[in-house]
C-alpha positions in Angstrom: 89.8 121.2 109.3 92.0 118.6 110.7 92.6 114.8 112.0 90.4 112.2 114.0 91.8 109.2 115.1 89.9 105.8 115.7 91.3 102.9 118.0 89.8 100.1 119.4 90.1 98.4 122.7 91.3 94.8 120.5 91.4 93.6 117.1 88.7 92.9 115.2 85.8 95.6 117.2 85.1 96.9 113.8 87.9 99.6 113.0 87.7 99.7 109.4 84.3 99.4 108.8 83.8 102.3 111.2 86.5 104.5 109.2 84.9 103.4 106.1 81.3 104.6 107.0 82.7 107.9 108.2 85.0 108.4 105.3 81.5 108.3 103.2 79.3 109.9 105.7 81.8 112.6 105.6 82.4 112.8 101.8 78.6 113.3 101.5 78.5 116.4 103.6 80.6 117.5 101.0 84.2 117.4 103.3 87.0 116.7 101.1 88.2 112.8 103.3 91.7 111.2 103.0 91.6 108.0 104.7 94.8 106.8 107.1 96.1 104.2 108.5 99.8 104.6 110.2 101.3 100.8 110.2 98.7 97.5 108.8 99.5 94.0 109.1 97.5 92.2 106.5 98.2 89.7 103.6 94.8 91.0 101.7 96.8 93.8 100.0 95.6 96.2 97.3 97.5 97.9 94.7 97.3 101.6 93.4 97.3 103.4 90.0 100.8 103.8 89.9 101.5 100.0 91.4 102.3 100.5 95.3 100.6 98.0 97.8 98.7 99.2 100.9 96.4 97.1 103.1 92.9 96.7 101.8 90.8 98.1 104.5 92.5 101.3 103.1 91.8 101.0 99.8 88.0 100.4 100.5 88.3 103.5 102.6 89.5 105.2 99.8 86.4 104.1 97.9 84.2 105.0 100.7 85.6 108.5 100.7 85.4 108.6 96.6 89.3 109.1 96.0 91.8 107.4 94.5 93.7 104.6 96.9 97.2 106.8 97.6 100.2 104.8 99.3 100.2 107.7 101.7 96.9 105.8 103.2 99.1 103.1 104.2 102.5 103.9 104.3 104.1 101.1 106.6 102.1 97.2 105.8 103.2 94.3 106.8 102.6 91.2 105.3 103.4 88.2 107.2 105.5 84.8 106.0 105.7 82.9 108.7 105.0 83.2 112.6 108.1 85.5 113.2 108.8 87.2 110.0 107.0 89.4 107.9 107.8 91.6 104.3 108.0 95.1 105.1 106.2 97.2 102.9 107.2 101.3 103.0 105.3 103.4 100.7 104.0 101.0 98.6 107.5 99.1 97.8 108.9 96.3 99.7 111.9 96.8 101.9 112.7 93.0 102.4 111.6 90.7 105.0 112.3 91.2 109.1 111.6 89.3 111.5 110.1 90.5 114.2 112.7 91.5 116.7 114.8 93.9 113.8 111.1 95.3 112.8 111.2 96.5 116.6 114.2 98.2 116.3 113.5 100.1 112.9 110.2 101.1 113.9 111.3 104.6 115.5 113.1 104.8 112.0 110.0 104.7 109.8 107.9 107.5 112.5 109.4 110.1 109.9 108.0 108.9 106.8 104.6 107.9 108.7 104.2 111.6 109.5 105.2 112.9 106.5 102.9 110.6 104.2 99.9 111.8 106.7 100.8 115.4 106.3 100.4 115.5 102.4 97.3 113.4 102.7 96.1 116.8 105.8 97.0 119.1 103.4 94.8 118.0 100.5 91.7 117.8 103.1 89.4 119.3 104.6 89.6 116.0 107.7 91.7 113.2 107.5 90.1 109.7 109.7 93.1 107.7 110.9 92.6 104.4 112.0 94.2 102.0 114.9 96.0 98.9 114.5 95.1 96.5 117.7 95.0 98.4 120.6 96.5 100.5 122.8 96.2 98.6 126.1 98.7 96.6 124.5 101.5 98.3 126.5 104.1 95.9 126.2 104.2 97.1 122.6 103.6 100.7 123.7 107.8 101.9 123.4 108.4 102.7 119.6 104.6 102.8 118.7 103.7 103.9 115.3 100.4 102.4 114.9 98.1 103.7 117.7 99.5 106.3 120.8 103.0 106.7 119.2 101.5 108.4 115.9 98.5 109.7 118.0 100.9 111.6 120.3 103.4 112.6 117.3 100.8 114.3 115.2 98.8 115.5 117.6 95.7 113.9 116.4 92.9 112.9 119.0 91.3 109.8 119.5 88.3 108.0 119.8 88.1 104.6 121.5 85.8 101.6 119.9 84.8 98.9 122.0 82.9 95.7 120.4 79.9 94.9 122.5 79.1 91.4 120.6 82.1 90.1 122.1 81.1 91.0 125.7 82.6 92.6 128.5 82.8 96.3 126.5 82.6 98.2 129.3 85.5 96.7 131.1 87.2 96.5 127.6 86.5 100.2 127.2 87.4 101.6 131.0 90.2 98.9 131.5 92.2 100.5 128.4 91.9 103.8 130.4 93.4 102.4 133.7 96.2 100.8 131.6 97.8 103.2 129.4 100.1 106.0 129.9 98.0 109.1 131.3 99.7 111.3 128.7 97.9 108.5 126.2 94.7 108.6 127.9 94.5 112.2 127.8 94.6 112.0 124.0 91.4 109.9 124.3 88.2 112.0 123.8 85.3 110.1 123.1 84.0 106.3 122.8 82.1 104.3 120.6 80.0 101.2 121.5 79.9 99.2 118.4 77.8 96.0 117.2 75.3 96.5 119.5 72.2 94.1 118.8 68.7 95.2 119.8 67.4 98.4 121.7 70.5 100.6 122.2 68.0 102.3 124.9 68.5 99.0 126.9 72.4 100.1 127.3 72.1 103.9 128.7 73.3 102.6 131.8 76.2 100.8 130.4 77.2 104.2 128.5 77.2 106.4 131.6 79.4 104.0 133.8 82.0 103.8 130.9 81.8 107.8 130.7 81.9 108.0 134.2 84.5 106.0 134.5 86.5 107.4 132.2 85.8 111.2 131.9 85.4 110.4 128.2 81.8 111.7 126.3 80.3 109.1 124.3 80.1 109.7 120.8 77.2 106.8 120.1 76.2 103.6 120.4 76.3 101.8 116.9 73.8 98.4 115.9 75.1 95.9 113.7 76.0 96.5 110.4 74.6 93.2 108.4 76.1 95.5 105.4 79.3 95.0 106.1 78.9 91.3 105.0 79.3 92.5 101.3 82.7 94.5 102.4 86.3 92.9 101.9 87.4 91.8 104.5 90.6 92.2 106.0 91.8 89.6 108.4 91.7 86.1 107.4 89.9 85.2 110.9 86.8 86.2 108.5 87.2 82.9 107.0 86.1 79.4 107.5 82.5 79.6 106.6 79.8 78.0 103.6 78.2 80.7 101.7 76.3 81.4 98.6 73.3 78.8 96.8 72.3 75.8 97.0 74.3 75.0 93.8 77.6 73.8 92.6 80.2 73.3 94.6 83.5 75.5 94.8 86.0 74.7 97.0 88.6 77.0 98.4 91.2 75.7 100.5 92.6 77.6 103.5 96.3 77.9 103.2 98.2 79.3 106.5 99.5 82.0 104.7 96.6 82.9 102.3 96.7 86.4 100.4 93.7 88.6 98.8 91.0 85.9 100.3 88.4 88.2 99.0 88.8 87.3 95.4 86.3 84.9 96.0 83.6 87.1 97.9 81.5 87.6 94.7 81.3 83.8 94.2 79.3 84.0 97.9 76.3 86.3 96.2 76.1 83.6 93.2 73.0 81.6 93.6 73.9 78.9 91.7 77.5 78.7 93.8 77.9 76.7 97.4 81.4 78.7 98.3 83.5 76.5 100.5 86.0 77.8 102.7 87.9 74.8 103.9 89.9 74.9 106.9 93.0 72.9 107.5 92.2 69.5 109.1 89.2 69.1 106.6 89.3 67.0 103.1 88.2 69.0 99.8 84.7 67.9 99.3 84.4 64.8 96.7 81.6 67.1 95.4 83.4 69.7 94.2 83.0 70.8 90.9 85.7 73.3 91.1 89.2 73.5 93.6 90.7 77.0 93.3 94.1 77.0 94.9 94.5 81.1 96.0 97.2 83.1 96.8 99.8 82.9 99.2 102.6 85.7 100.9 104.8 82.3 101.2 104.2 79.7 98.6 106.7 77.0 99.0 105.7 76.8 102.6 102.2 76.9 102.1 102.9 74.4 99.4 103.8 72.0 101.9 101.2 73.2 104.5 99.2 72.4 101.5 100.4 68.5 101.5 100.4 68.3 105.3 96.4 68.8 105.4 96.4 66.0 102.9 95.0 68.1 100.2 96.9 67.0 97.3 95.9 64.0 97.5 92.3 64.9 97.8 92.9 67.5 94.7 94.1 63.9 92.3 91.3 62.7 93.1 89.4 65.6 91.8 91.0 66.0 88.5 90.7 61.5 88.2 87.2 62.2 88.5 86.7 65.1 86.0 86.5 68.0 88.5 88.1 71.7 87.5 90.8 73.3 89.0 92.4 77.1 89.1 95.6 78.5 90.8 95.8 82.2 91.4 99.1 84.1 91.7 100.4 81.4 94.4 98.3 78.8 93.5 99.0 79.1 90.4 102.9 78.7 91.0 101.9 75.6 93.3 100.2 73.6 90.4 103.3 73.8 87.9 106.7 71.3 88.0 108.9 73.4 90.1 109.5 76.6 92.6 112.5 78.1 93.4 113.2 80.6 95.5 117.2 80.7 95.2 117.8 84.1 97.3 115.6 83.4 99.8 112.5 85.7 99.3 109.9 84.1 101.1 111.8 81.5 103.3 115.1 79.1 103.1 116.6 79.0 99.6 115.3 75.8 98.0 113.7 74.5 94.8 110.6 72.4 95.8 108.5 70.2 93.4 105.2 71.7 93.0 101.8 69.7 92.5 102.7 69.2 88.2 99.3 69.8 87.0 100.4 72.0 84.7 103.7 72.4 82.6 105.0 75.5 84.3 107.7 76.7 86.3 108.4 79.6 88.5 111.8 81.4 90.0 111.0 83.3 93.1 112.4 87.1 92.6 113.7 90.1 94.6 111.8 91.9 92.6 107.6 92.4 93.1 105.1 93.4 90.5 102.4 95.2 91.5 99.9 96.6 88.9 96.6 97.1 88.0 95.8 95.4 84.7 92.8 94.5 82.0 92.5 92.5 79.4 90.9 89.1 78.2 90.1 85.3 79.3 88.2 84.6 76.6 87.5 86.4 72.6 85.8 89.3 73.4 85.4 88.9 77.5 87.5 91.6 79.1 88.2 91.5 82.3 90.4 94.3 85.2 91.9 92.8 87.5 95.5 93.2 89.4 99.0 91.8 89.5 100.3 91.5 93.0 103.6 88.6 93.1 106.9 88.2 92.9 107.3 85.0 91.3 108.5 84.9 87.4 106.8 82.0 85.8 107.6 80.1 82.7 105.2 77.8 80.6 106.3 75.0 78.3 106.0 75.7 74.3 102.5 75.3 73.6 100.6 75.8 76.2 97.7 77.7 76.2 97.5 81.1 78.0 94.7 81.5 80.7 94.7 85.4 79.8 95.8 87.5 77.4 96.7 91.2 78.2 95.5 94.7 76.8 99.1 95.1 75.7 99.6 91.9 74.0 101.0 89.7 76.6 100.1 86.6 77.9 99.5 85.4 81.7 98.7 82.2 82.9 98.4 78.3 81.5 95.6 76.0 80.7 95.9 72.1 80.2 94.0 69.1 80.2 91.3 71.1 78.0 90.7 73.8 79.9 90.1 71.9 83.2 93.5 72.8 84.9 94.7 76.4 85.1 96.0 79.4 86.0 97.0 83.3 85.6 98.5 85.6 88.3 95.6 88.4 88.1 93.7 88.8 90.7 90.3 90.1 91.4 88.8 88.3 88.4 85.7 86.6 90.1 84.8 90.3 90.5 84.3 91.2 87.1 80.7 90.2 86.2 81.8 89.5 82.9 84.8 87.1 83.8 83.3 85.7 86.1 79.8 84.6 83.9 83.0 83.2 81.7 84.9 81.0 84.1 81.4 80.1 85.8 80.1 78.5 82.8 81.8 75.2 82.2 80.2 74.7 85.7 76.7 74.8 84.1 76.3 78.1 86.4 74.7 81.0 85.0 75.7 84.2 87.0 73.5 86.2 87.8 75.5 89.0 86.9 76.5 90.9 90.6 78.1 93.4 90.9 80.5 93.6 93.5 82.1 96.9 93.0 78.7 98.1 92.7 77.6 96.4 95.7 80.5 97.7 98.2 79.3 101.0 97.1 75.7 100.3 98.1 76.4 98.9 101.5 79.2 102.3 102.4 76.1 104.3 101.8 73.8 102.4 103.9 76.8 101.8 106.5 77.2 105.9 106.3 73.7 106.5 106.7 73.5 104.2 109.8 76.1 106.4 111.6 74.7 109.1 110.9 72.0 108.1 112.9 74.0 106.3 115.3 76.7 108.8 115.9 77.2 112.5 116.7 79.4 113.1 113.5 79.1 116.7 114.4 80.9 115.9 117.6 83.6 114.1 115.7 84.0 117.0 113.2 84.7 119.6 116.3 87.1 117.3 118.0 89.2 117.0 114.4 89.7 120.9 114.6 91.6 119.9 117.5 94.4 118.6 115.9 97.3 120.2 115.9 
């Protein structure tokens, strides 16, 4: 059947939401769906069944379109270290870290394996929905494109503009992409979406025909806010920063500069008996806290020290003085043992750096990444699934007891101080209803029992039933036969 493509006139108007809702709209009209997305730049990375990383928006698209998450969703992510570097990740395997100047250069390099990874995903489907990375009115970034025109123009796919209309200005958003971009770009350009609109979309008929006829471009519909997209992953750490869940205990997160897979802690915002804290640098962990979990990070031993420069270490002694519970995940983890190293210079300089010694553990940054879906269990009898997404290889001190234990035998993680302290590298284990309910309870929180895979699924149908309304889907379908 083809290709559609979705940009968006800036970050953040609601791309992957958009291509999750059609990827499920579409899958239930019975289309066979591959989602796509040429080049990502996220540190909320997913892993797939045979252990490659992709971004993951794409691995929720995957879900919405009721396939296994491929790397040829994602095949170029970038997961940023610092301000001017970032790991390169090619289908699913890192190719070491760039800064940002040599990442320029090699772009026009990686075009070839971007096309090819979207042509097997084309031909095992009936329509493949691409999605945008930015936009493309960024046209200082417009030579060696891969993400938005550059692939657009490659693969002949055509394209439908998203503008967010909660953020004002859409319509010079919308029409002021077409008056800067290339006019062999704009002519790839078909159709527009207003998205997040609030209230009577009747009140914006005027707004829709001076973007179209401003533009030449039809409009393929005006969509409302989705309040379903709360329960989604989200991508971008901007998403952050906010107090959710009860009116219960307290569970502080703290919002390193470099935090990774944020939304292990989304199902702790539907418990009732949970206040989930985001804490954003500049702010003290709350003395109320009855737990501190310390997350993941793409660059530990800096964000170790970003970690310290907030003043949160000190604030996290004073937690465990007074009793309180702490857990590391996968960099967190790392940053409560003796020592990191990082001798080859992985994530940043080559150094060995004390960590916060909290527990007796220490890690040796690697070349090497693992990446891998894994189950097992935190407790006799609790299993949990989760995933393994680091690089670090940690060692514990004789004795000390293992946070998990493995389906295959081996153990993860360290516990001390009975149980208050710990840590594992899995990820994703507030999600499981069952692990969770486990490492709730010393709390004196009694889940409720949510279900978030459950719950993403239930808000992609609603989402997917919205656009149906909203959109002309049927419009969307003809313009992907136009693909070449």
């Amino acid at each position: 059947m083809g290709a559609v493509m979705v940009q968006g006139t800036g970050s953040d108007v609601g791309k992957s939401v958009l291509v999750a809702g059609l990827c499920r709209a579409l899958a239930n009209r019975g289309l066979v769906v591959r989602p796509f997305k040429p080049q990502n730049m996220s540190n909320n990375a997913a892993v797939t069944a045979d252990g490659g990383e992709i971004g993951r928006a794409q691995a929720l698209q995957a879900i919405a379109a009721r396939v296994a998450p491929s790397v040829d969703m994602n095949p170029v992510l970038l997961k940023p270290q610092s301000d001017r570097t970032s790991q390169l990740v090619v289908a699913g395997r890192s190719r070491g870290t760039l800064a940002a100047g040599d990442y320029w250069r090699r772009k026009p390099d990686l075009l070839g394996e971007v096309l090819d990874a979207y042509r097997r995903l084309a031909a095992a489907a009936d329509i493949v929905v691409v999605e945008g990375a930015g936009s493309p009115a960024e046209i200082n970034l417009r030579r060696n494109d891969i993400a938005n025109m550059g692939f657009a123009r490659a693969a002949g796919v055509p394209v439908v503009l998203v503008g967010d209309i909660d953020r004002g200005g859409v319509i010079a958003a919308l029409v002021g992409t077409k008056a800067v971009i290339d006019p062999e770009d704009a002519a790839m350009i078909h159709g527009f979406i207003v998205n997040k609109f609030r209230g009577d979309p009747a009140l914006f008929e005027d707004g829709v025909t001076a973007i179209a006829d401003r533009t030449g471009w039809r409009s393929i519909g005006v969509v409302p806010w989705l309040a379903e997209a709360v329960r989604l992953p989200a991508e971008d750490a901007v998403a952050l920063g906010r107090e959710s869940g009860g009116a219960g205990v307290t569970i502080a997160v703290p919002m390193l500069s470099r935090i990774a897979n944020f939304d292990d802690f989304d199902a702790l915002a539907h418990e009732p008996g949970v206040r989930l804290a985001m804490i954003p640098p500049g702010r003290p962990l709350p003395g109320d806290a009855a737990l501190v979990v310390l997350p993941g990070s793409k660059a530990t031993i800096a964000d170790l020290a970003f970690f310290r420069a907030q003043g949160w270490d000190v604030d996290l002694a004073a937690h465990v003085r007074r009793g309180g519970r702490v857990l590391g995940i996968c960099g967190g983890y790392q940053m409560l043992g003796r020592t990191i190293a990082d001798p080859l210079g992985v994530e940043g300089p080559a150094e060995t750096v004390a960590g916060l010694g909290l527990l007796p553990v220490d890690t040796v940054i690697a070349a090497d990444k693992r990446t891998r879906a894994i189950t097992g269990e935190i407790g006799a009898g609790i299993g949990f699934t989760g995933y393994e997404i680091h690089a670090g290889v940690t060692t514990t001190a004789a004795g000390t007891p293992p946070l998990l234990r493995f389906a295959d035998g081996a153990a993860d993680g360290a516990s001390a101080q009975d149980g208050r302290i710990a840590g594992c590298y899995v990820h994703g284990l507030f999600d499981d209803p069952a692990a969770r309910a486990h490492l709730l309870a010393p709390l004196g929180v009694v889940s409720d029992g949510f279900d978030r895979r459950e719950a993403i699924d239930t808000a992609l149908d609603a989402i997917a039933a919205t656009l149906e309304r909203a959109l002309d889907i049927d419009a969307l379908i003809a313009l992907a036969r136009t693909a070449a």
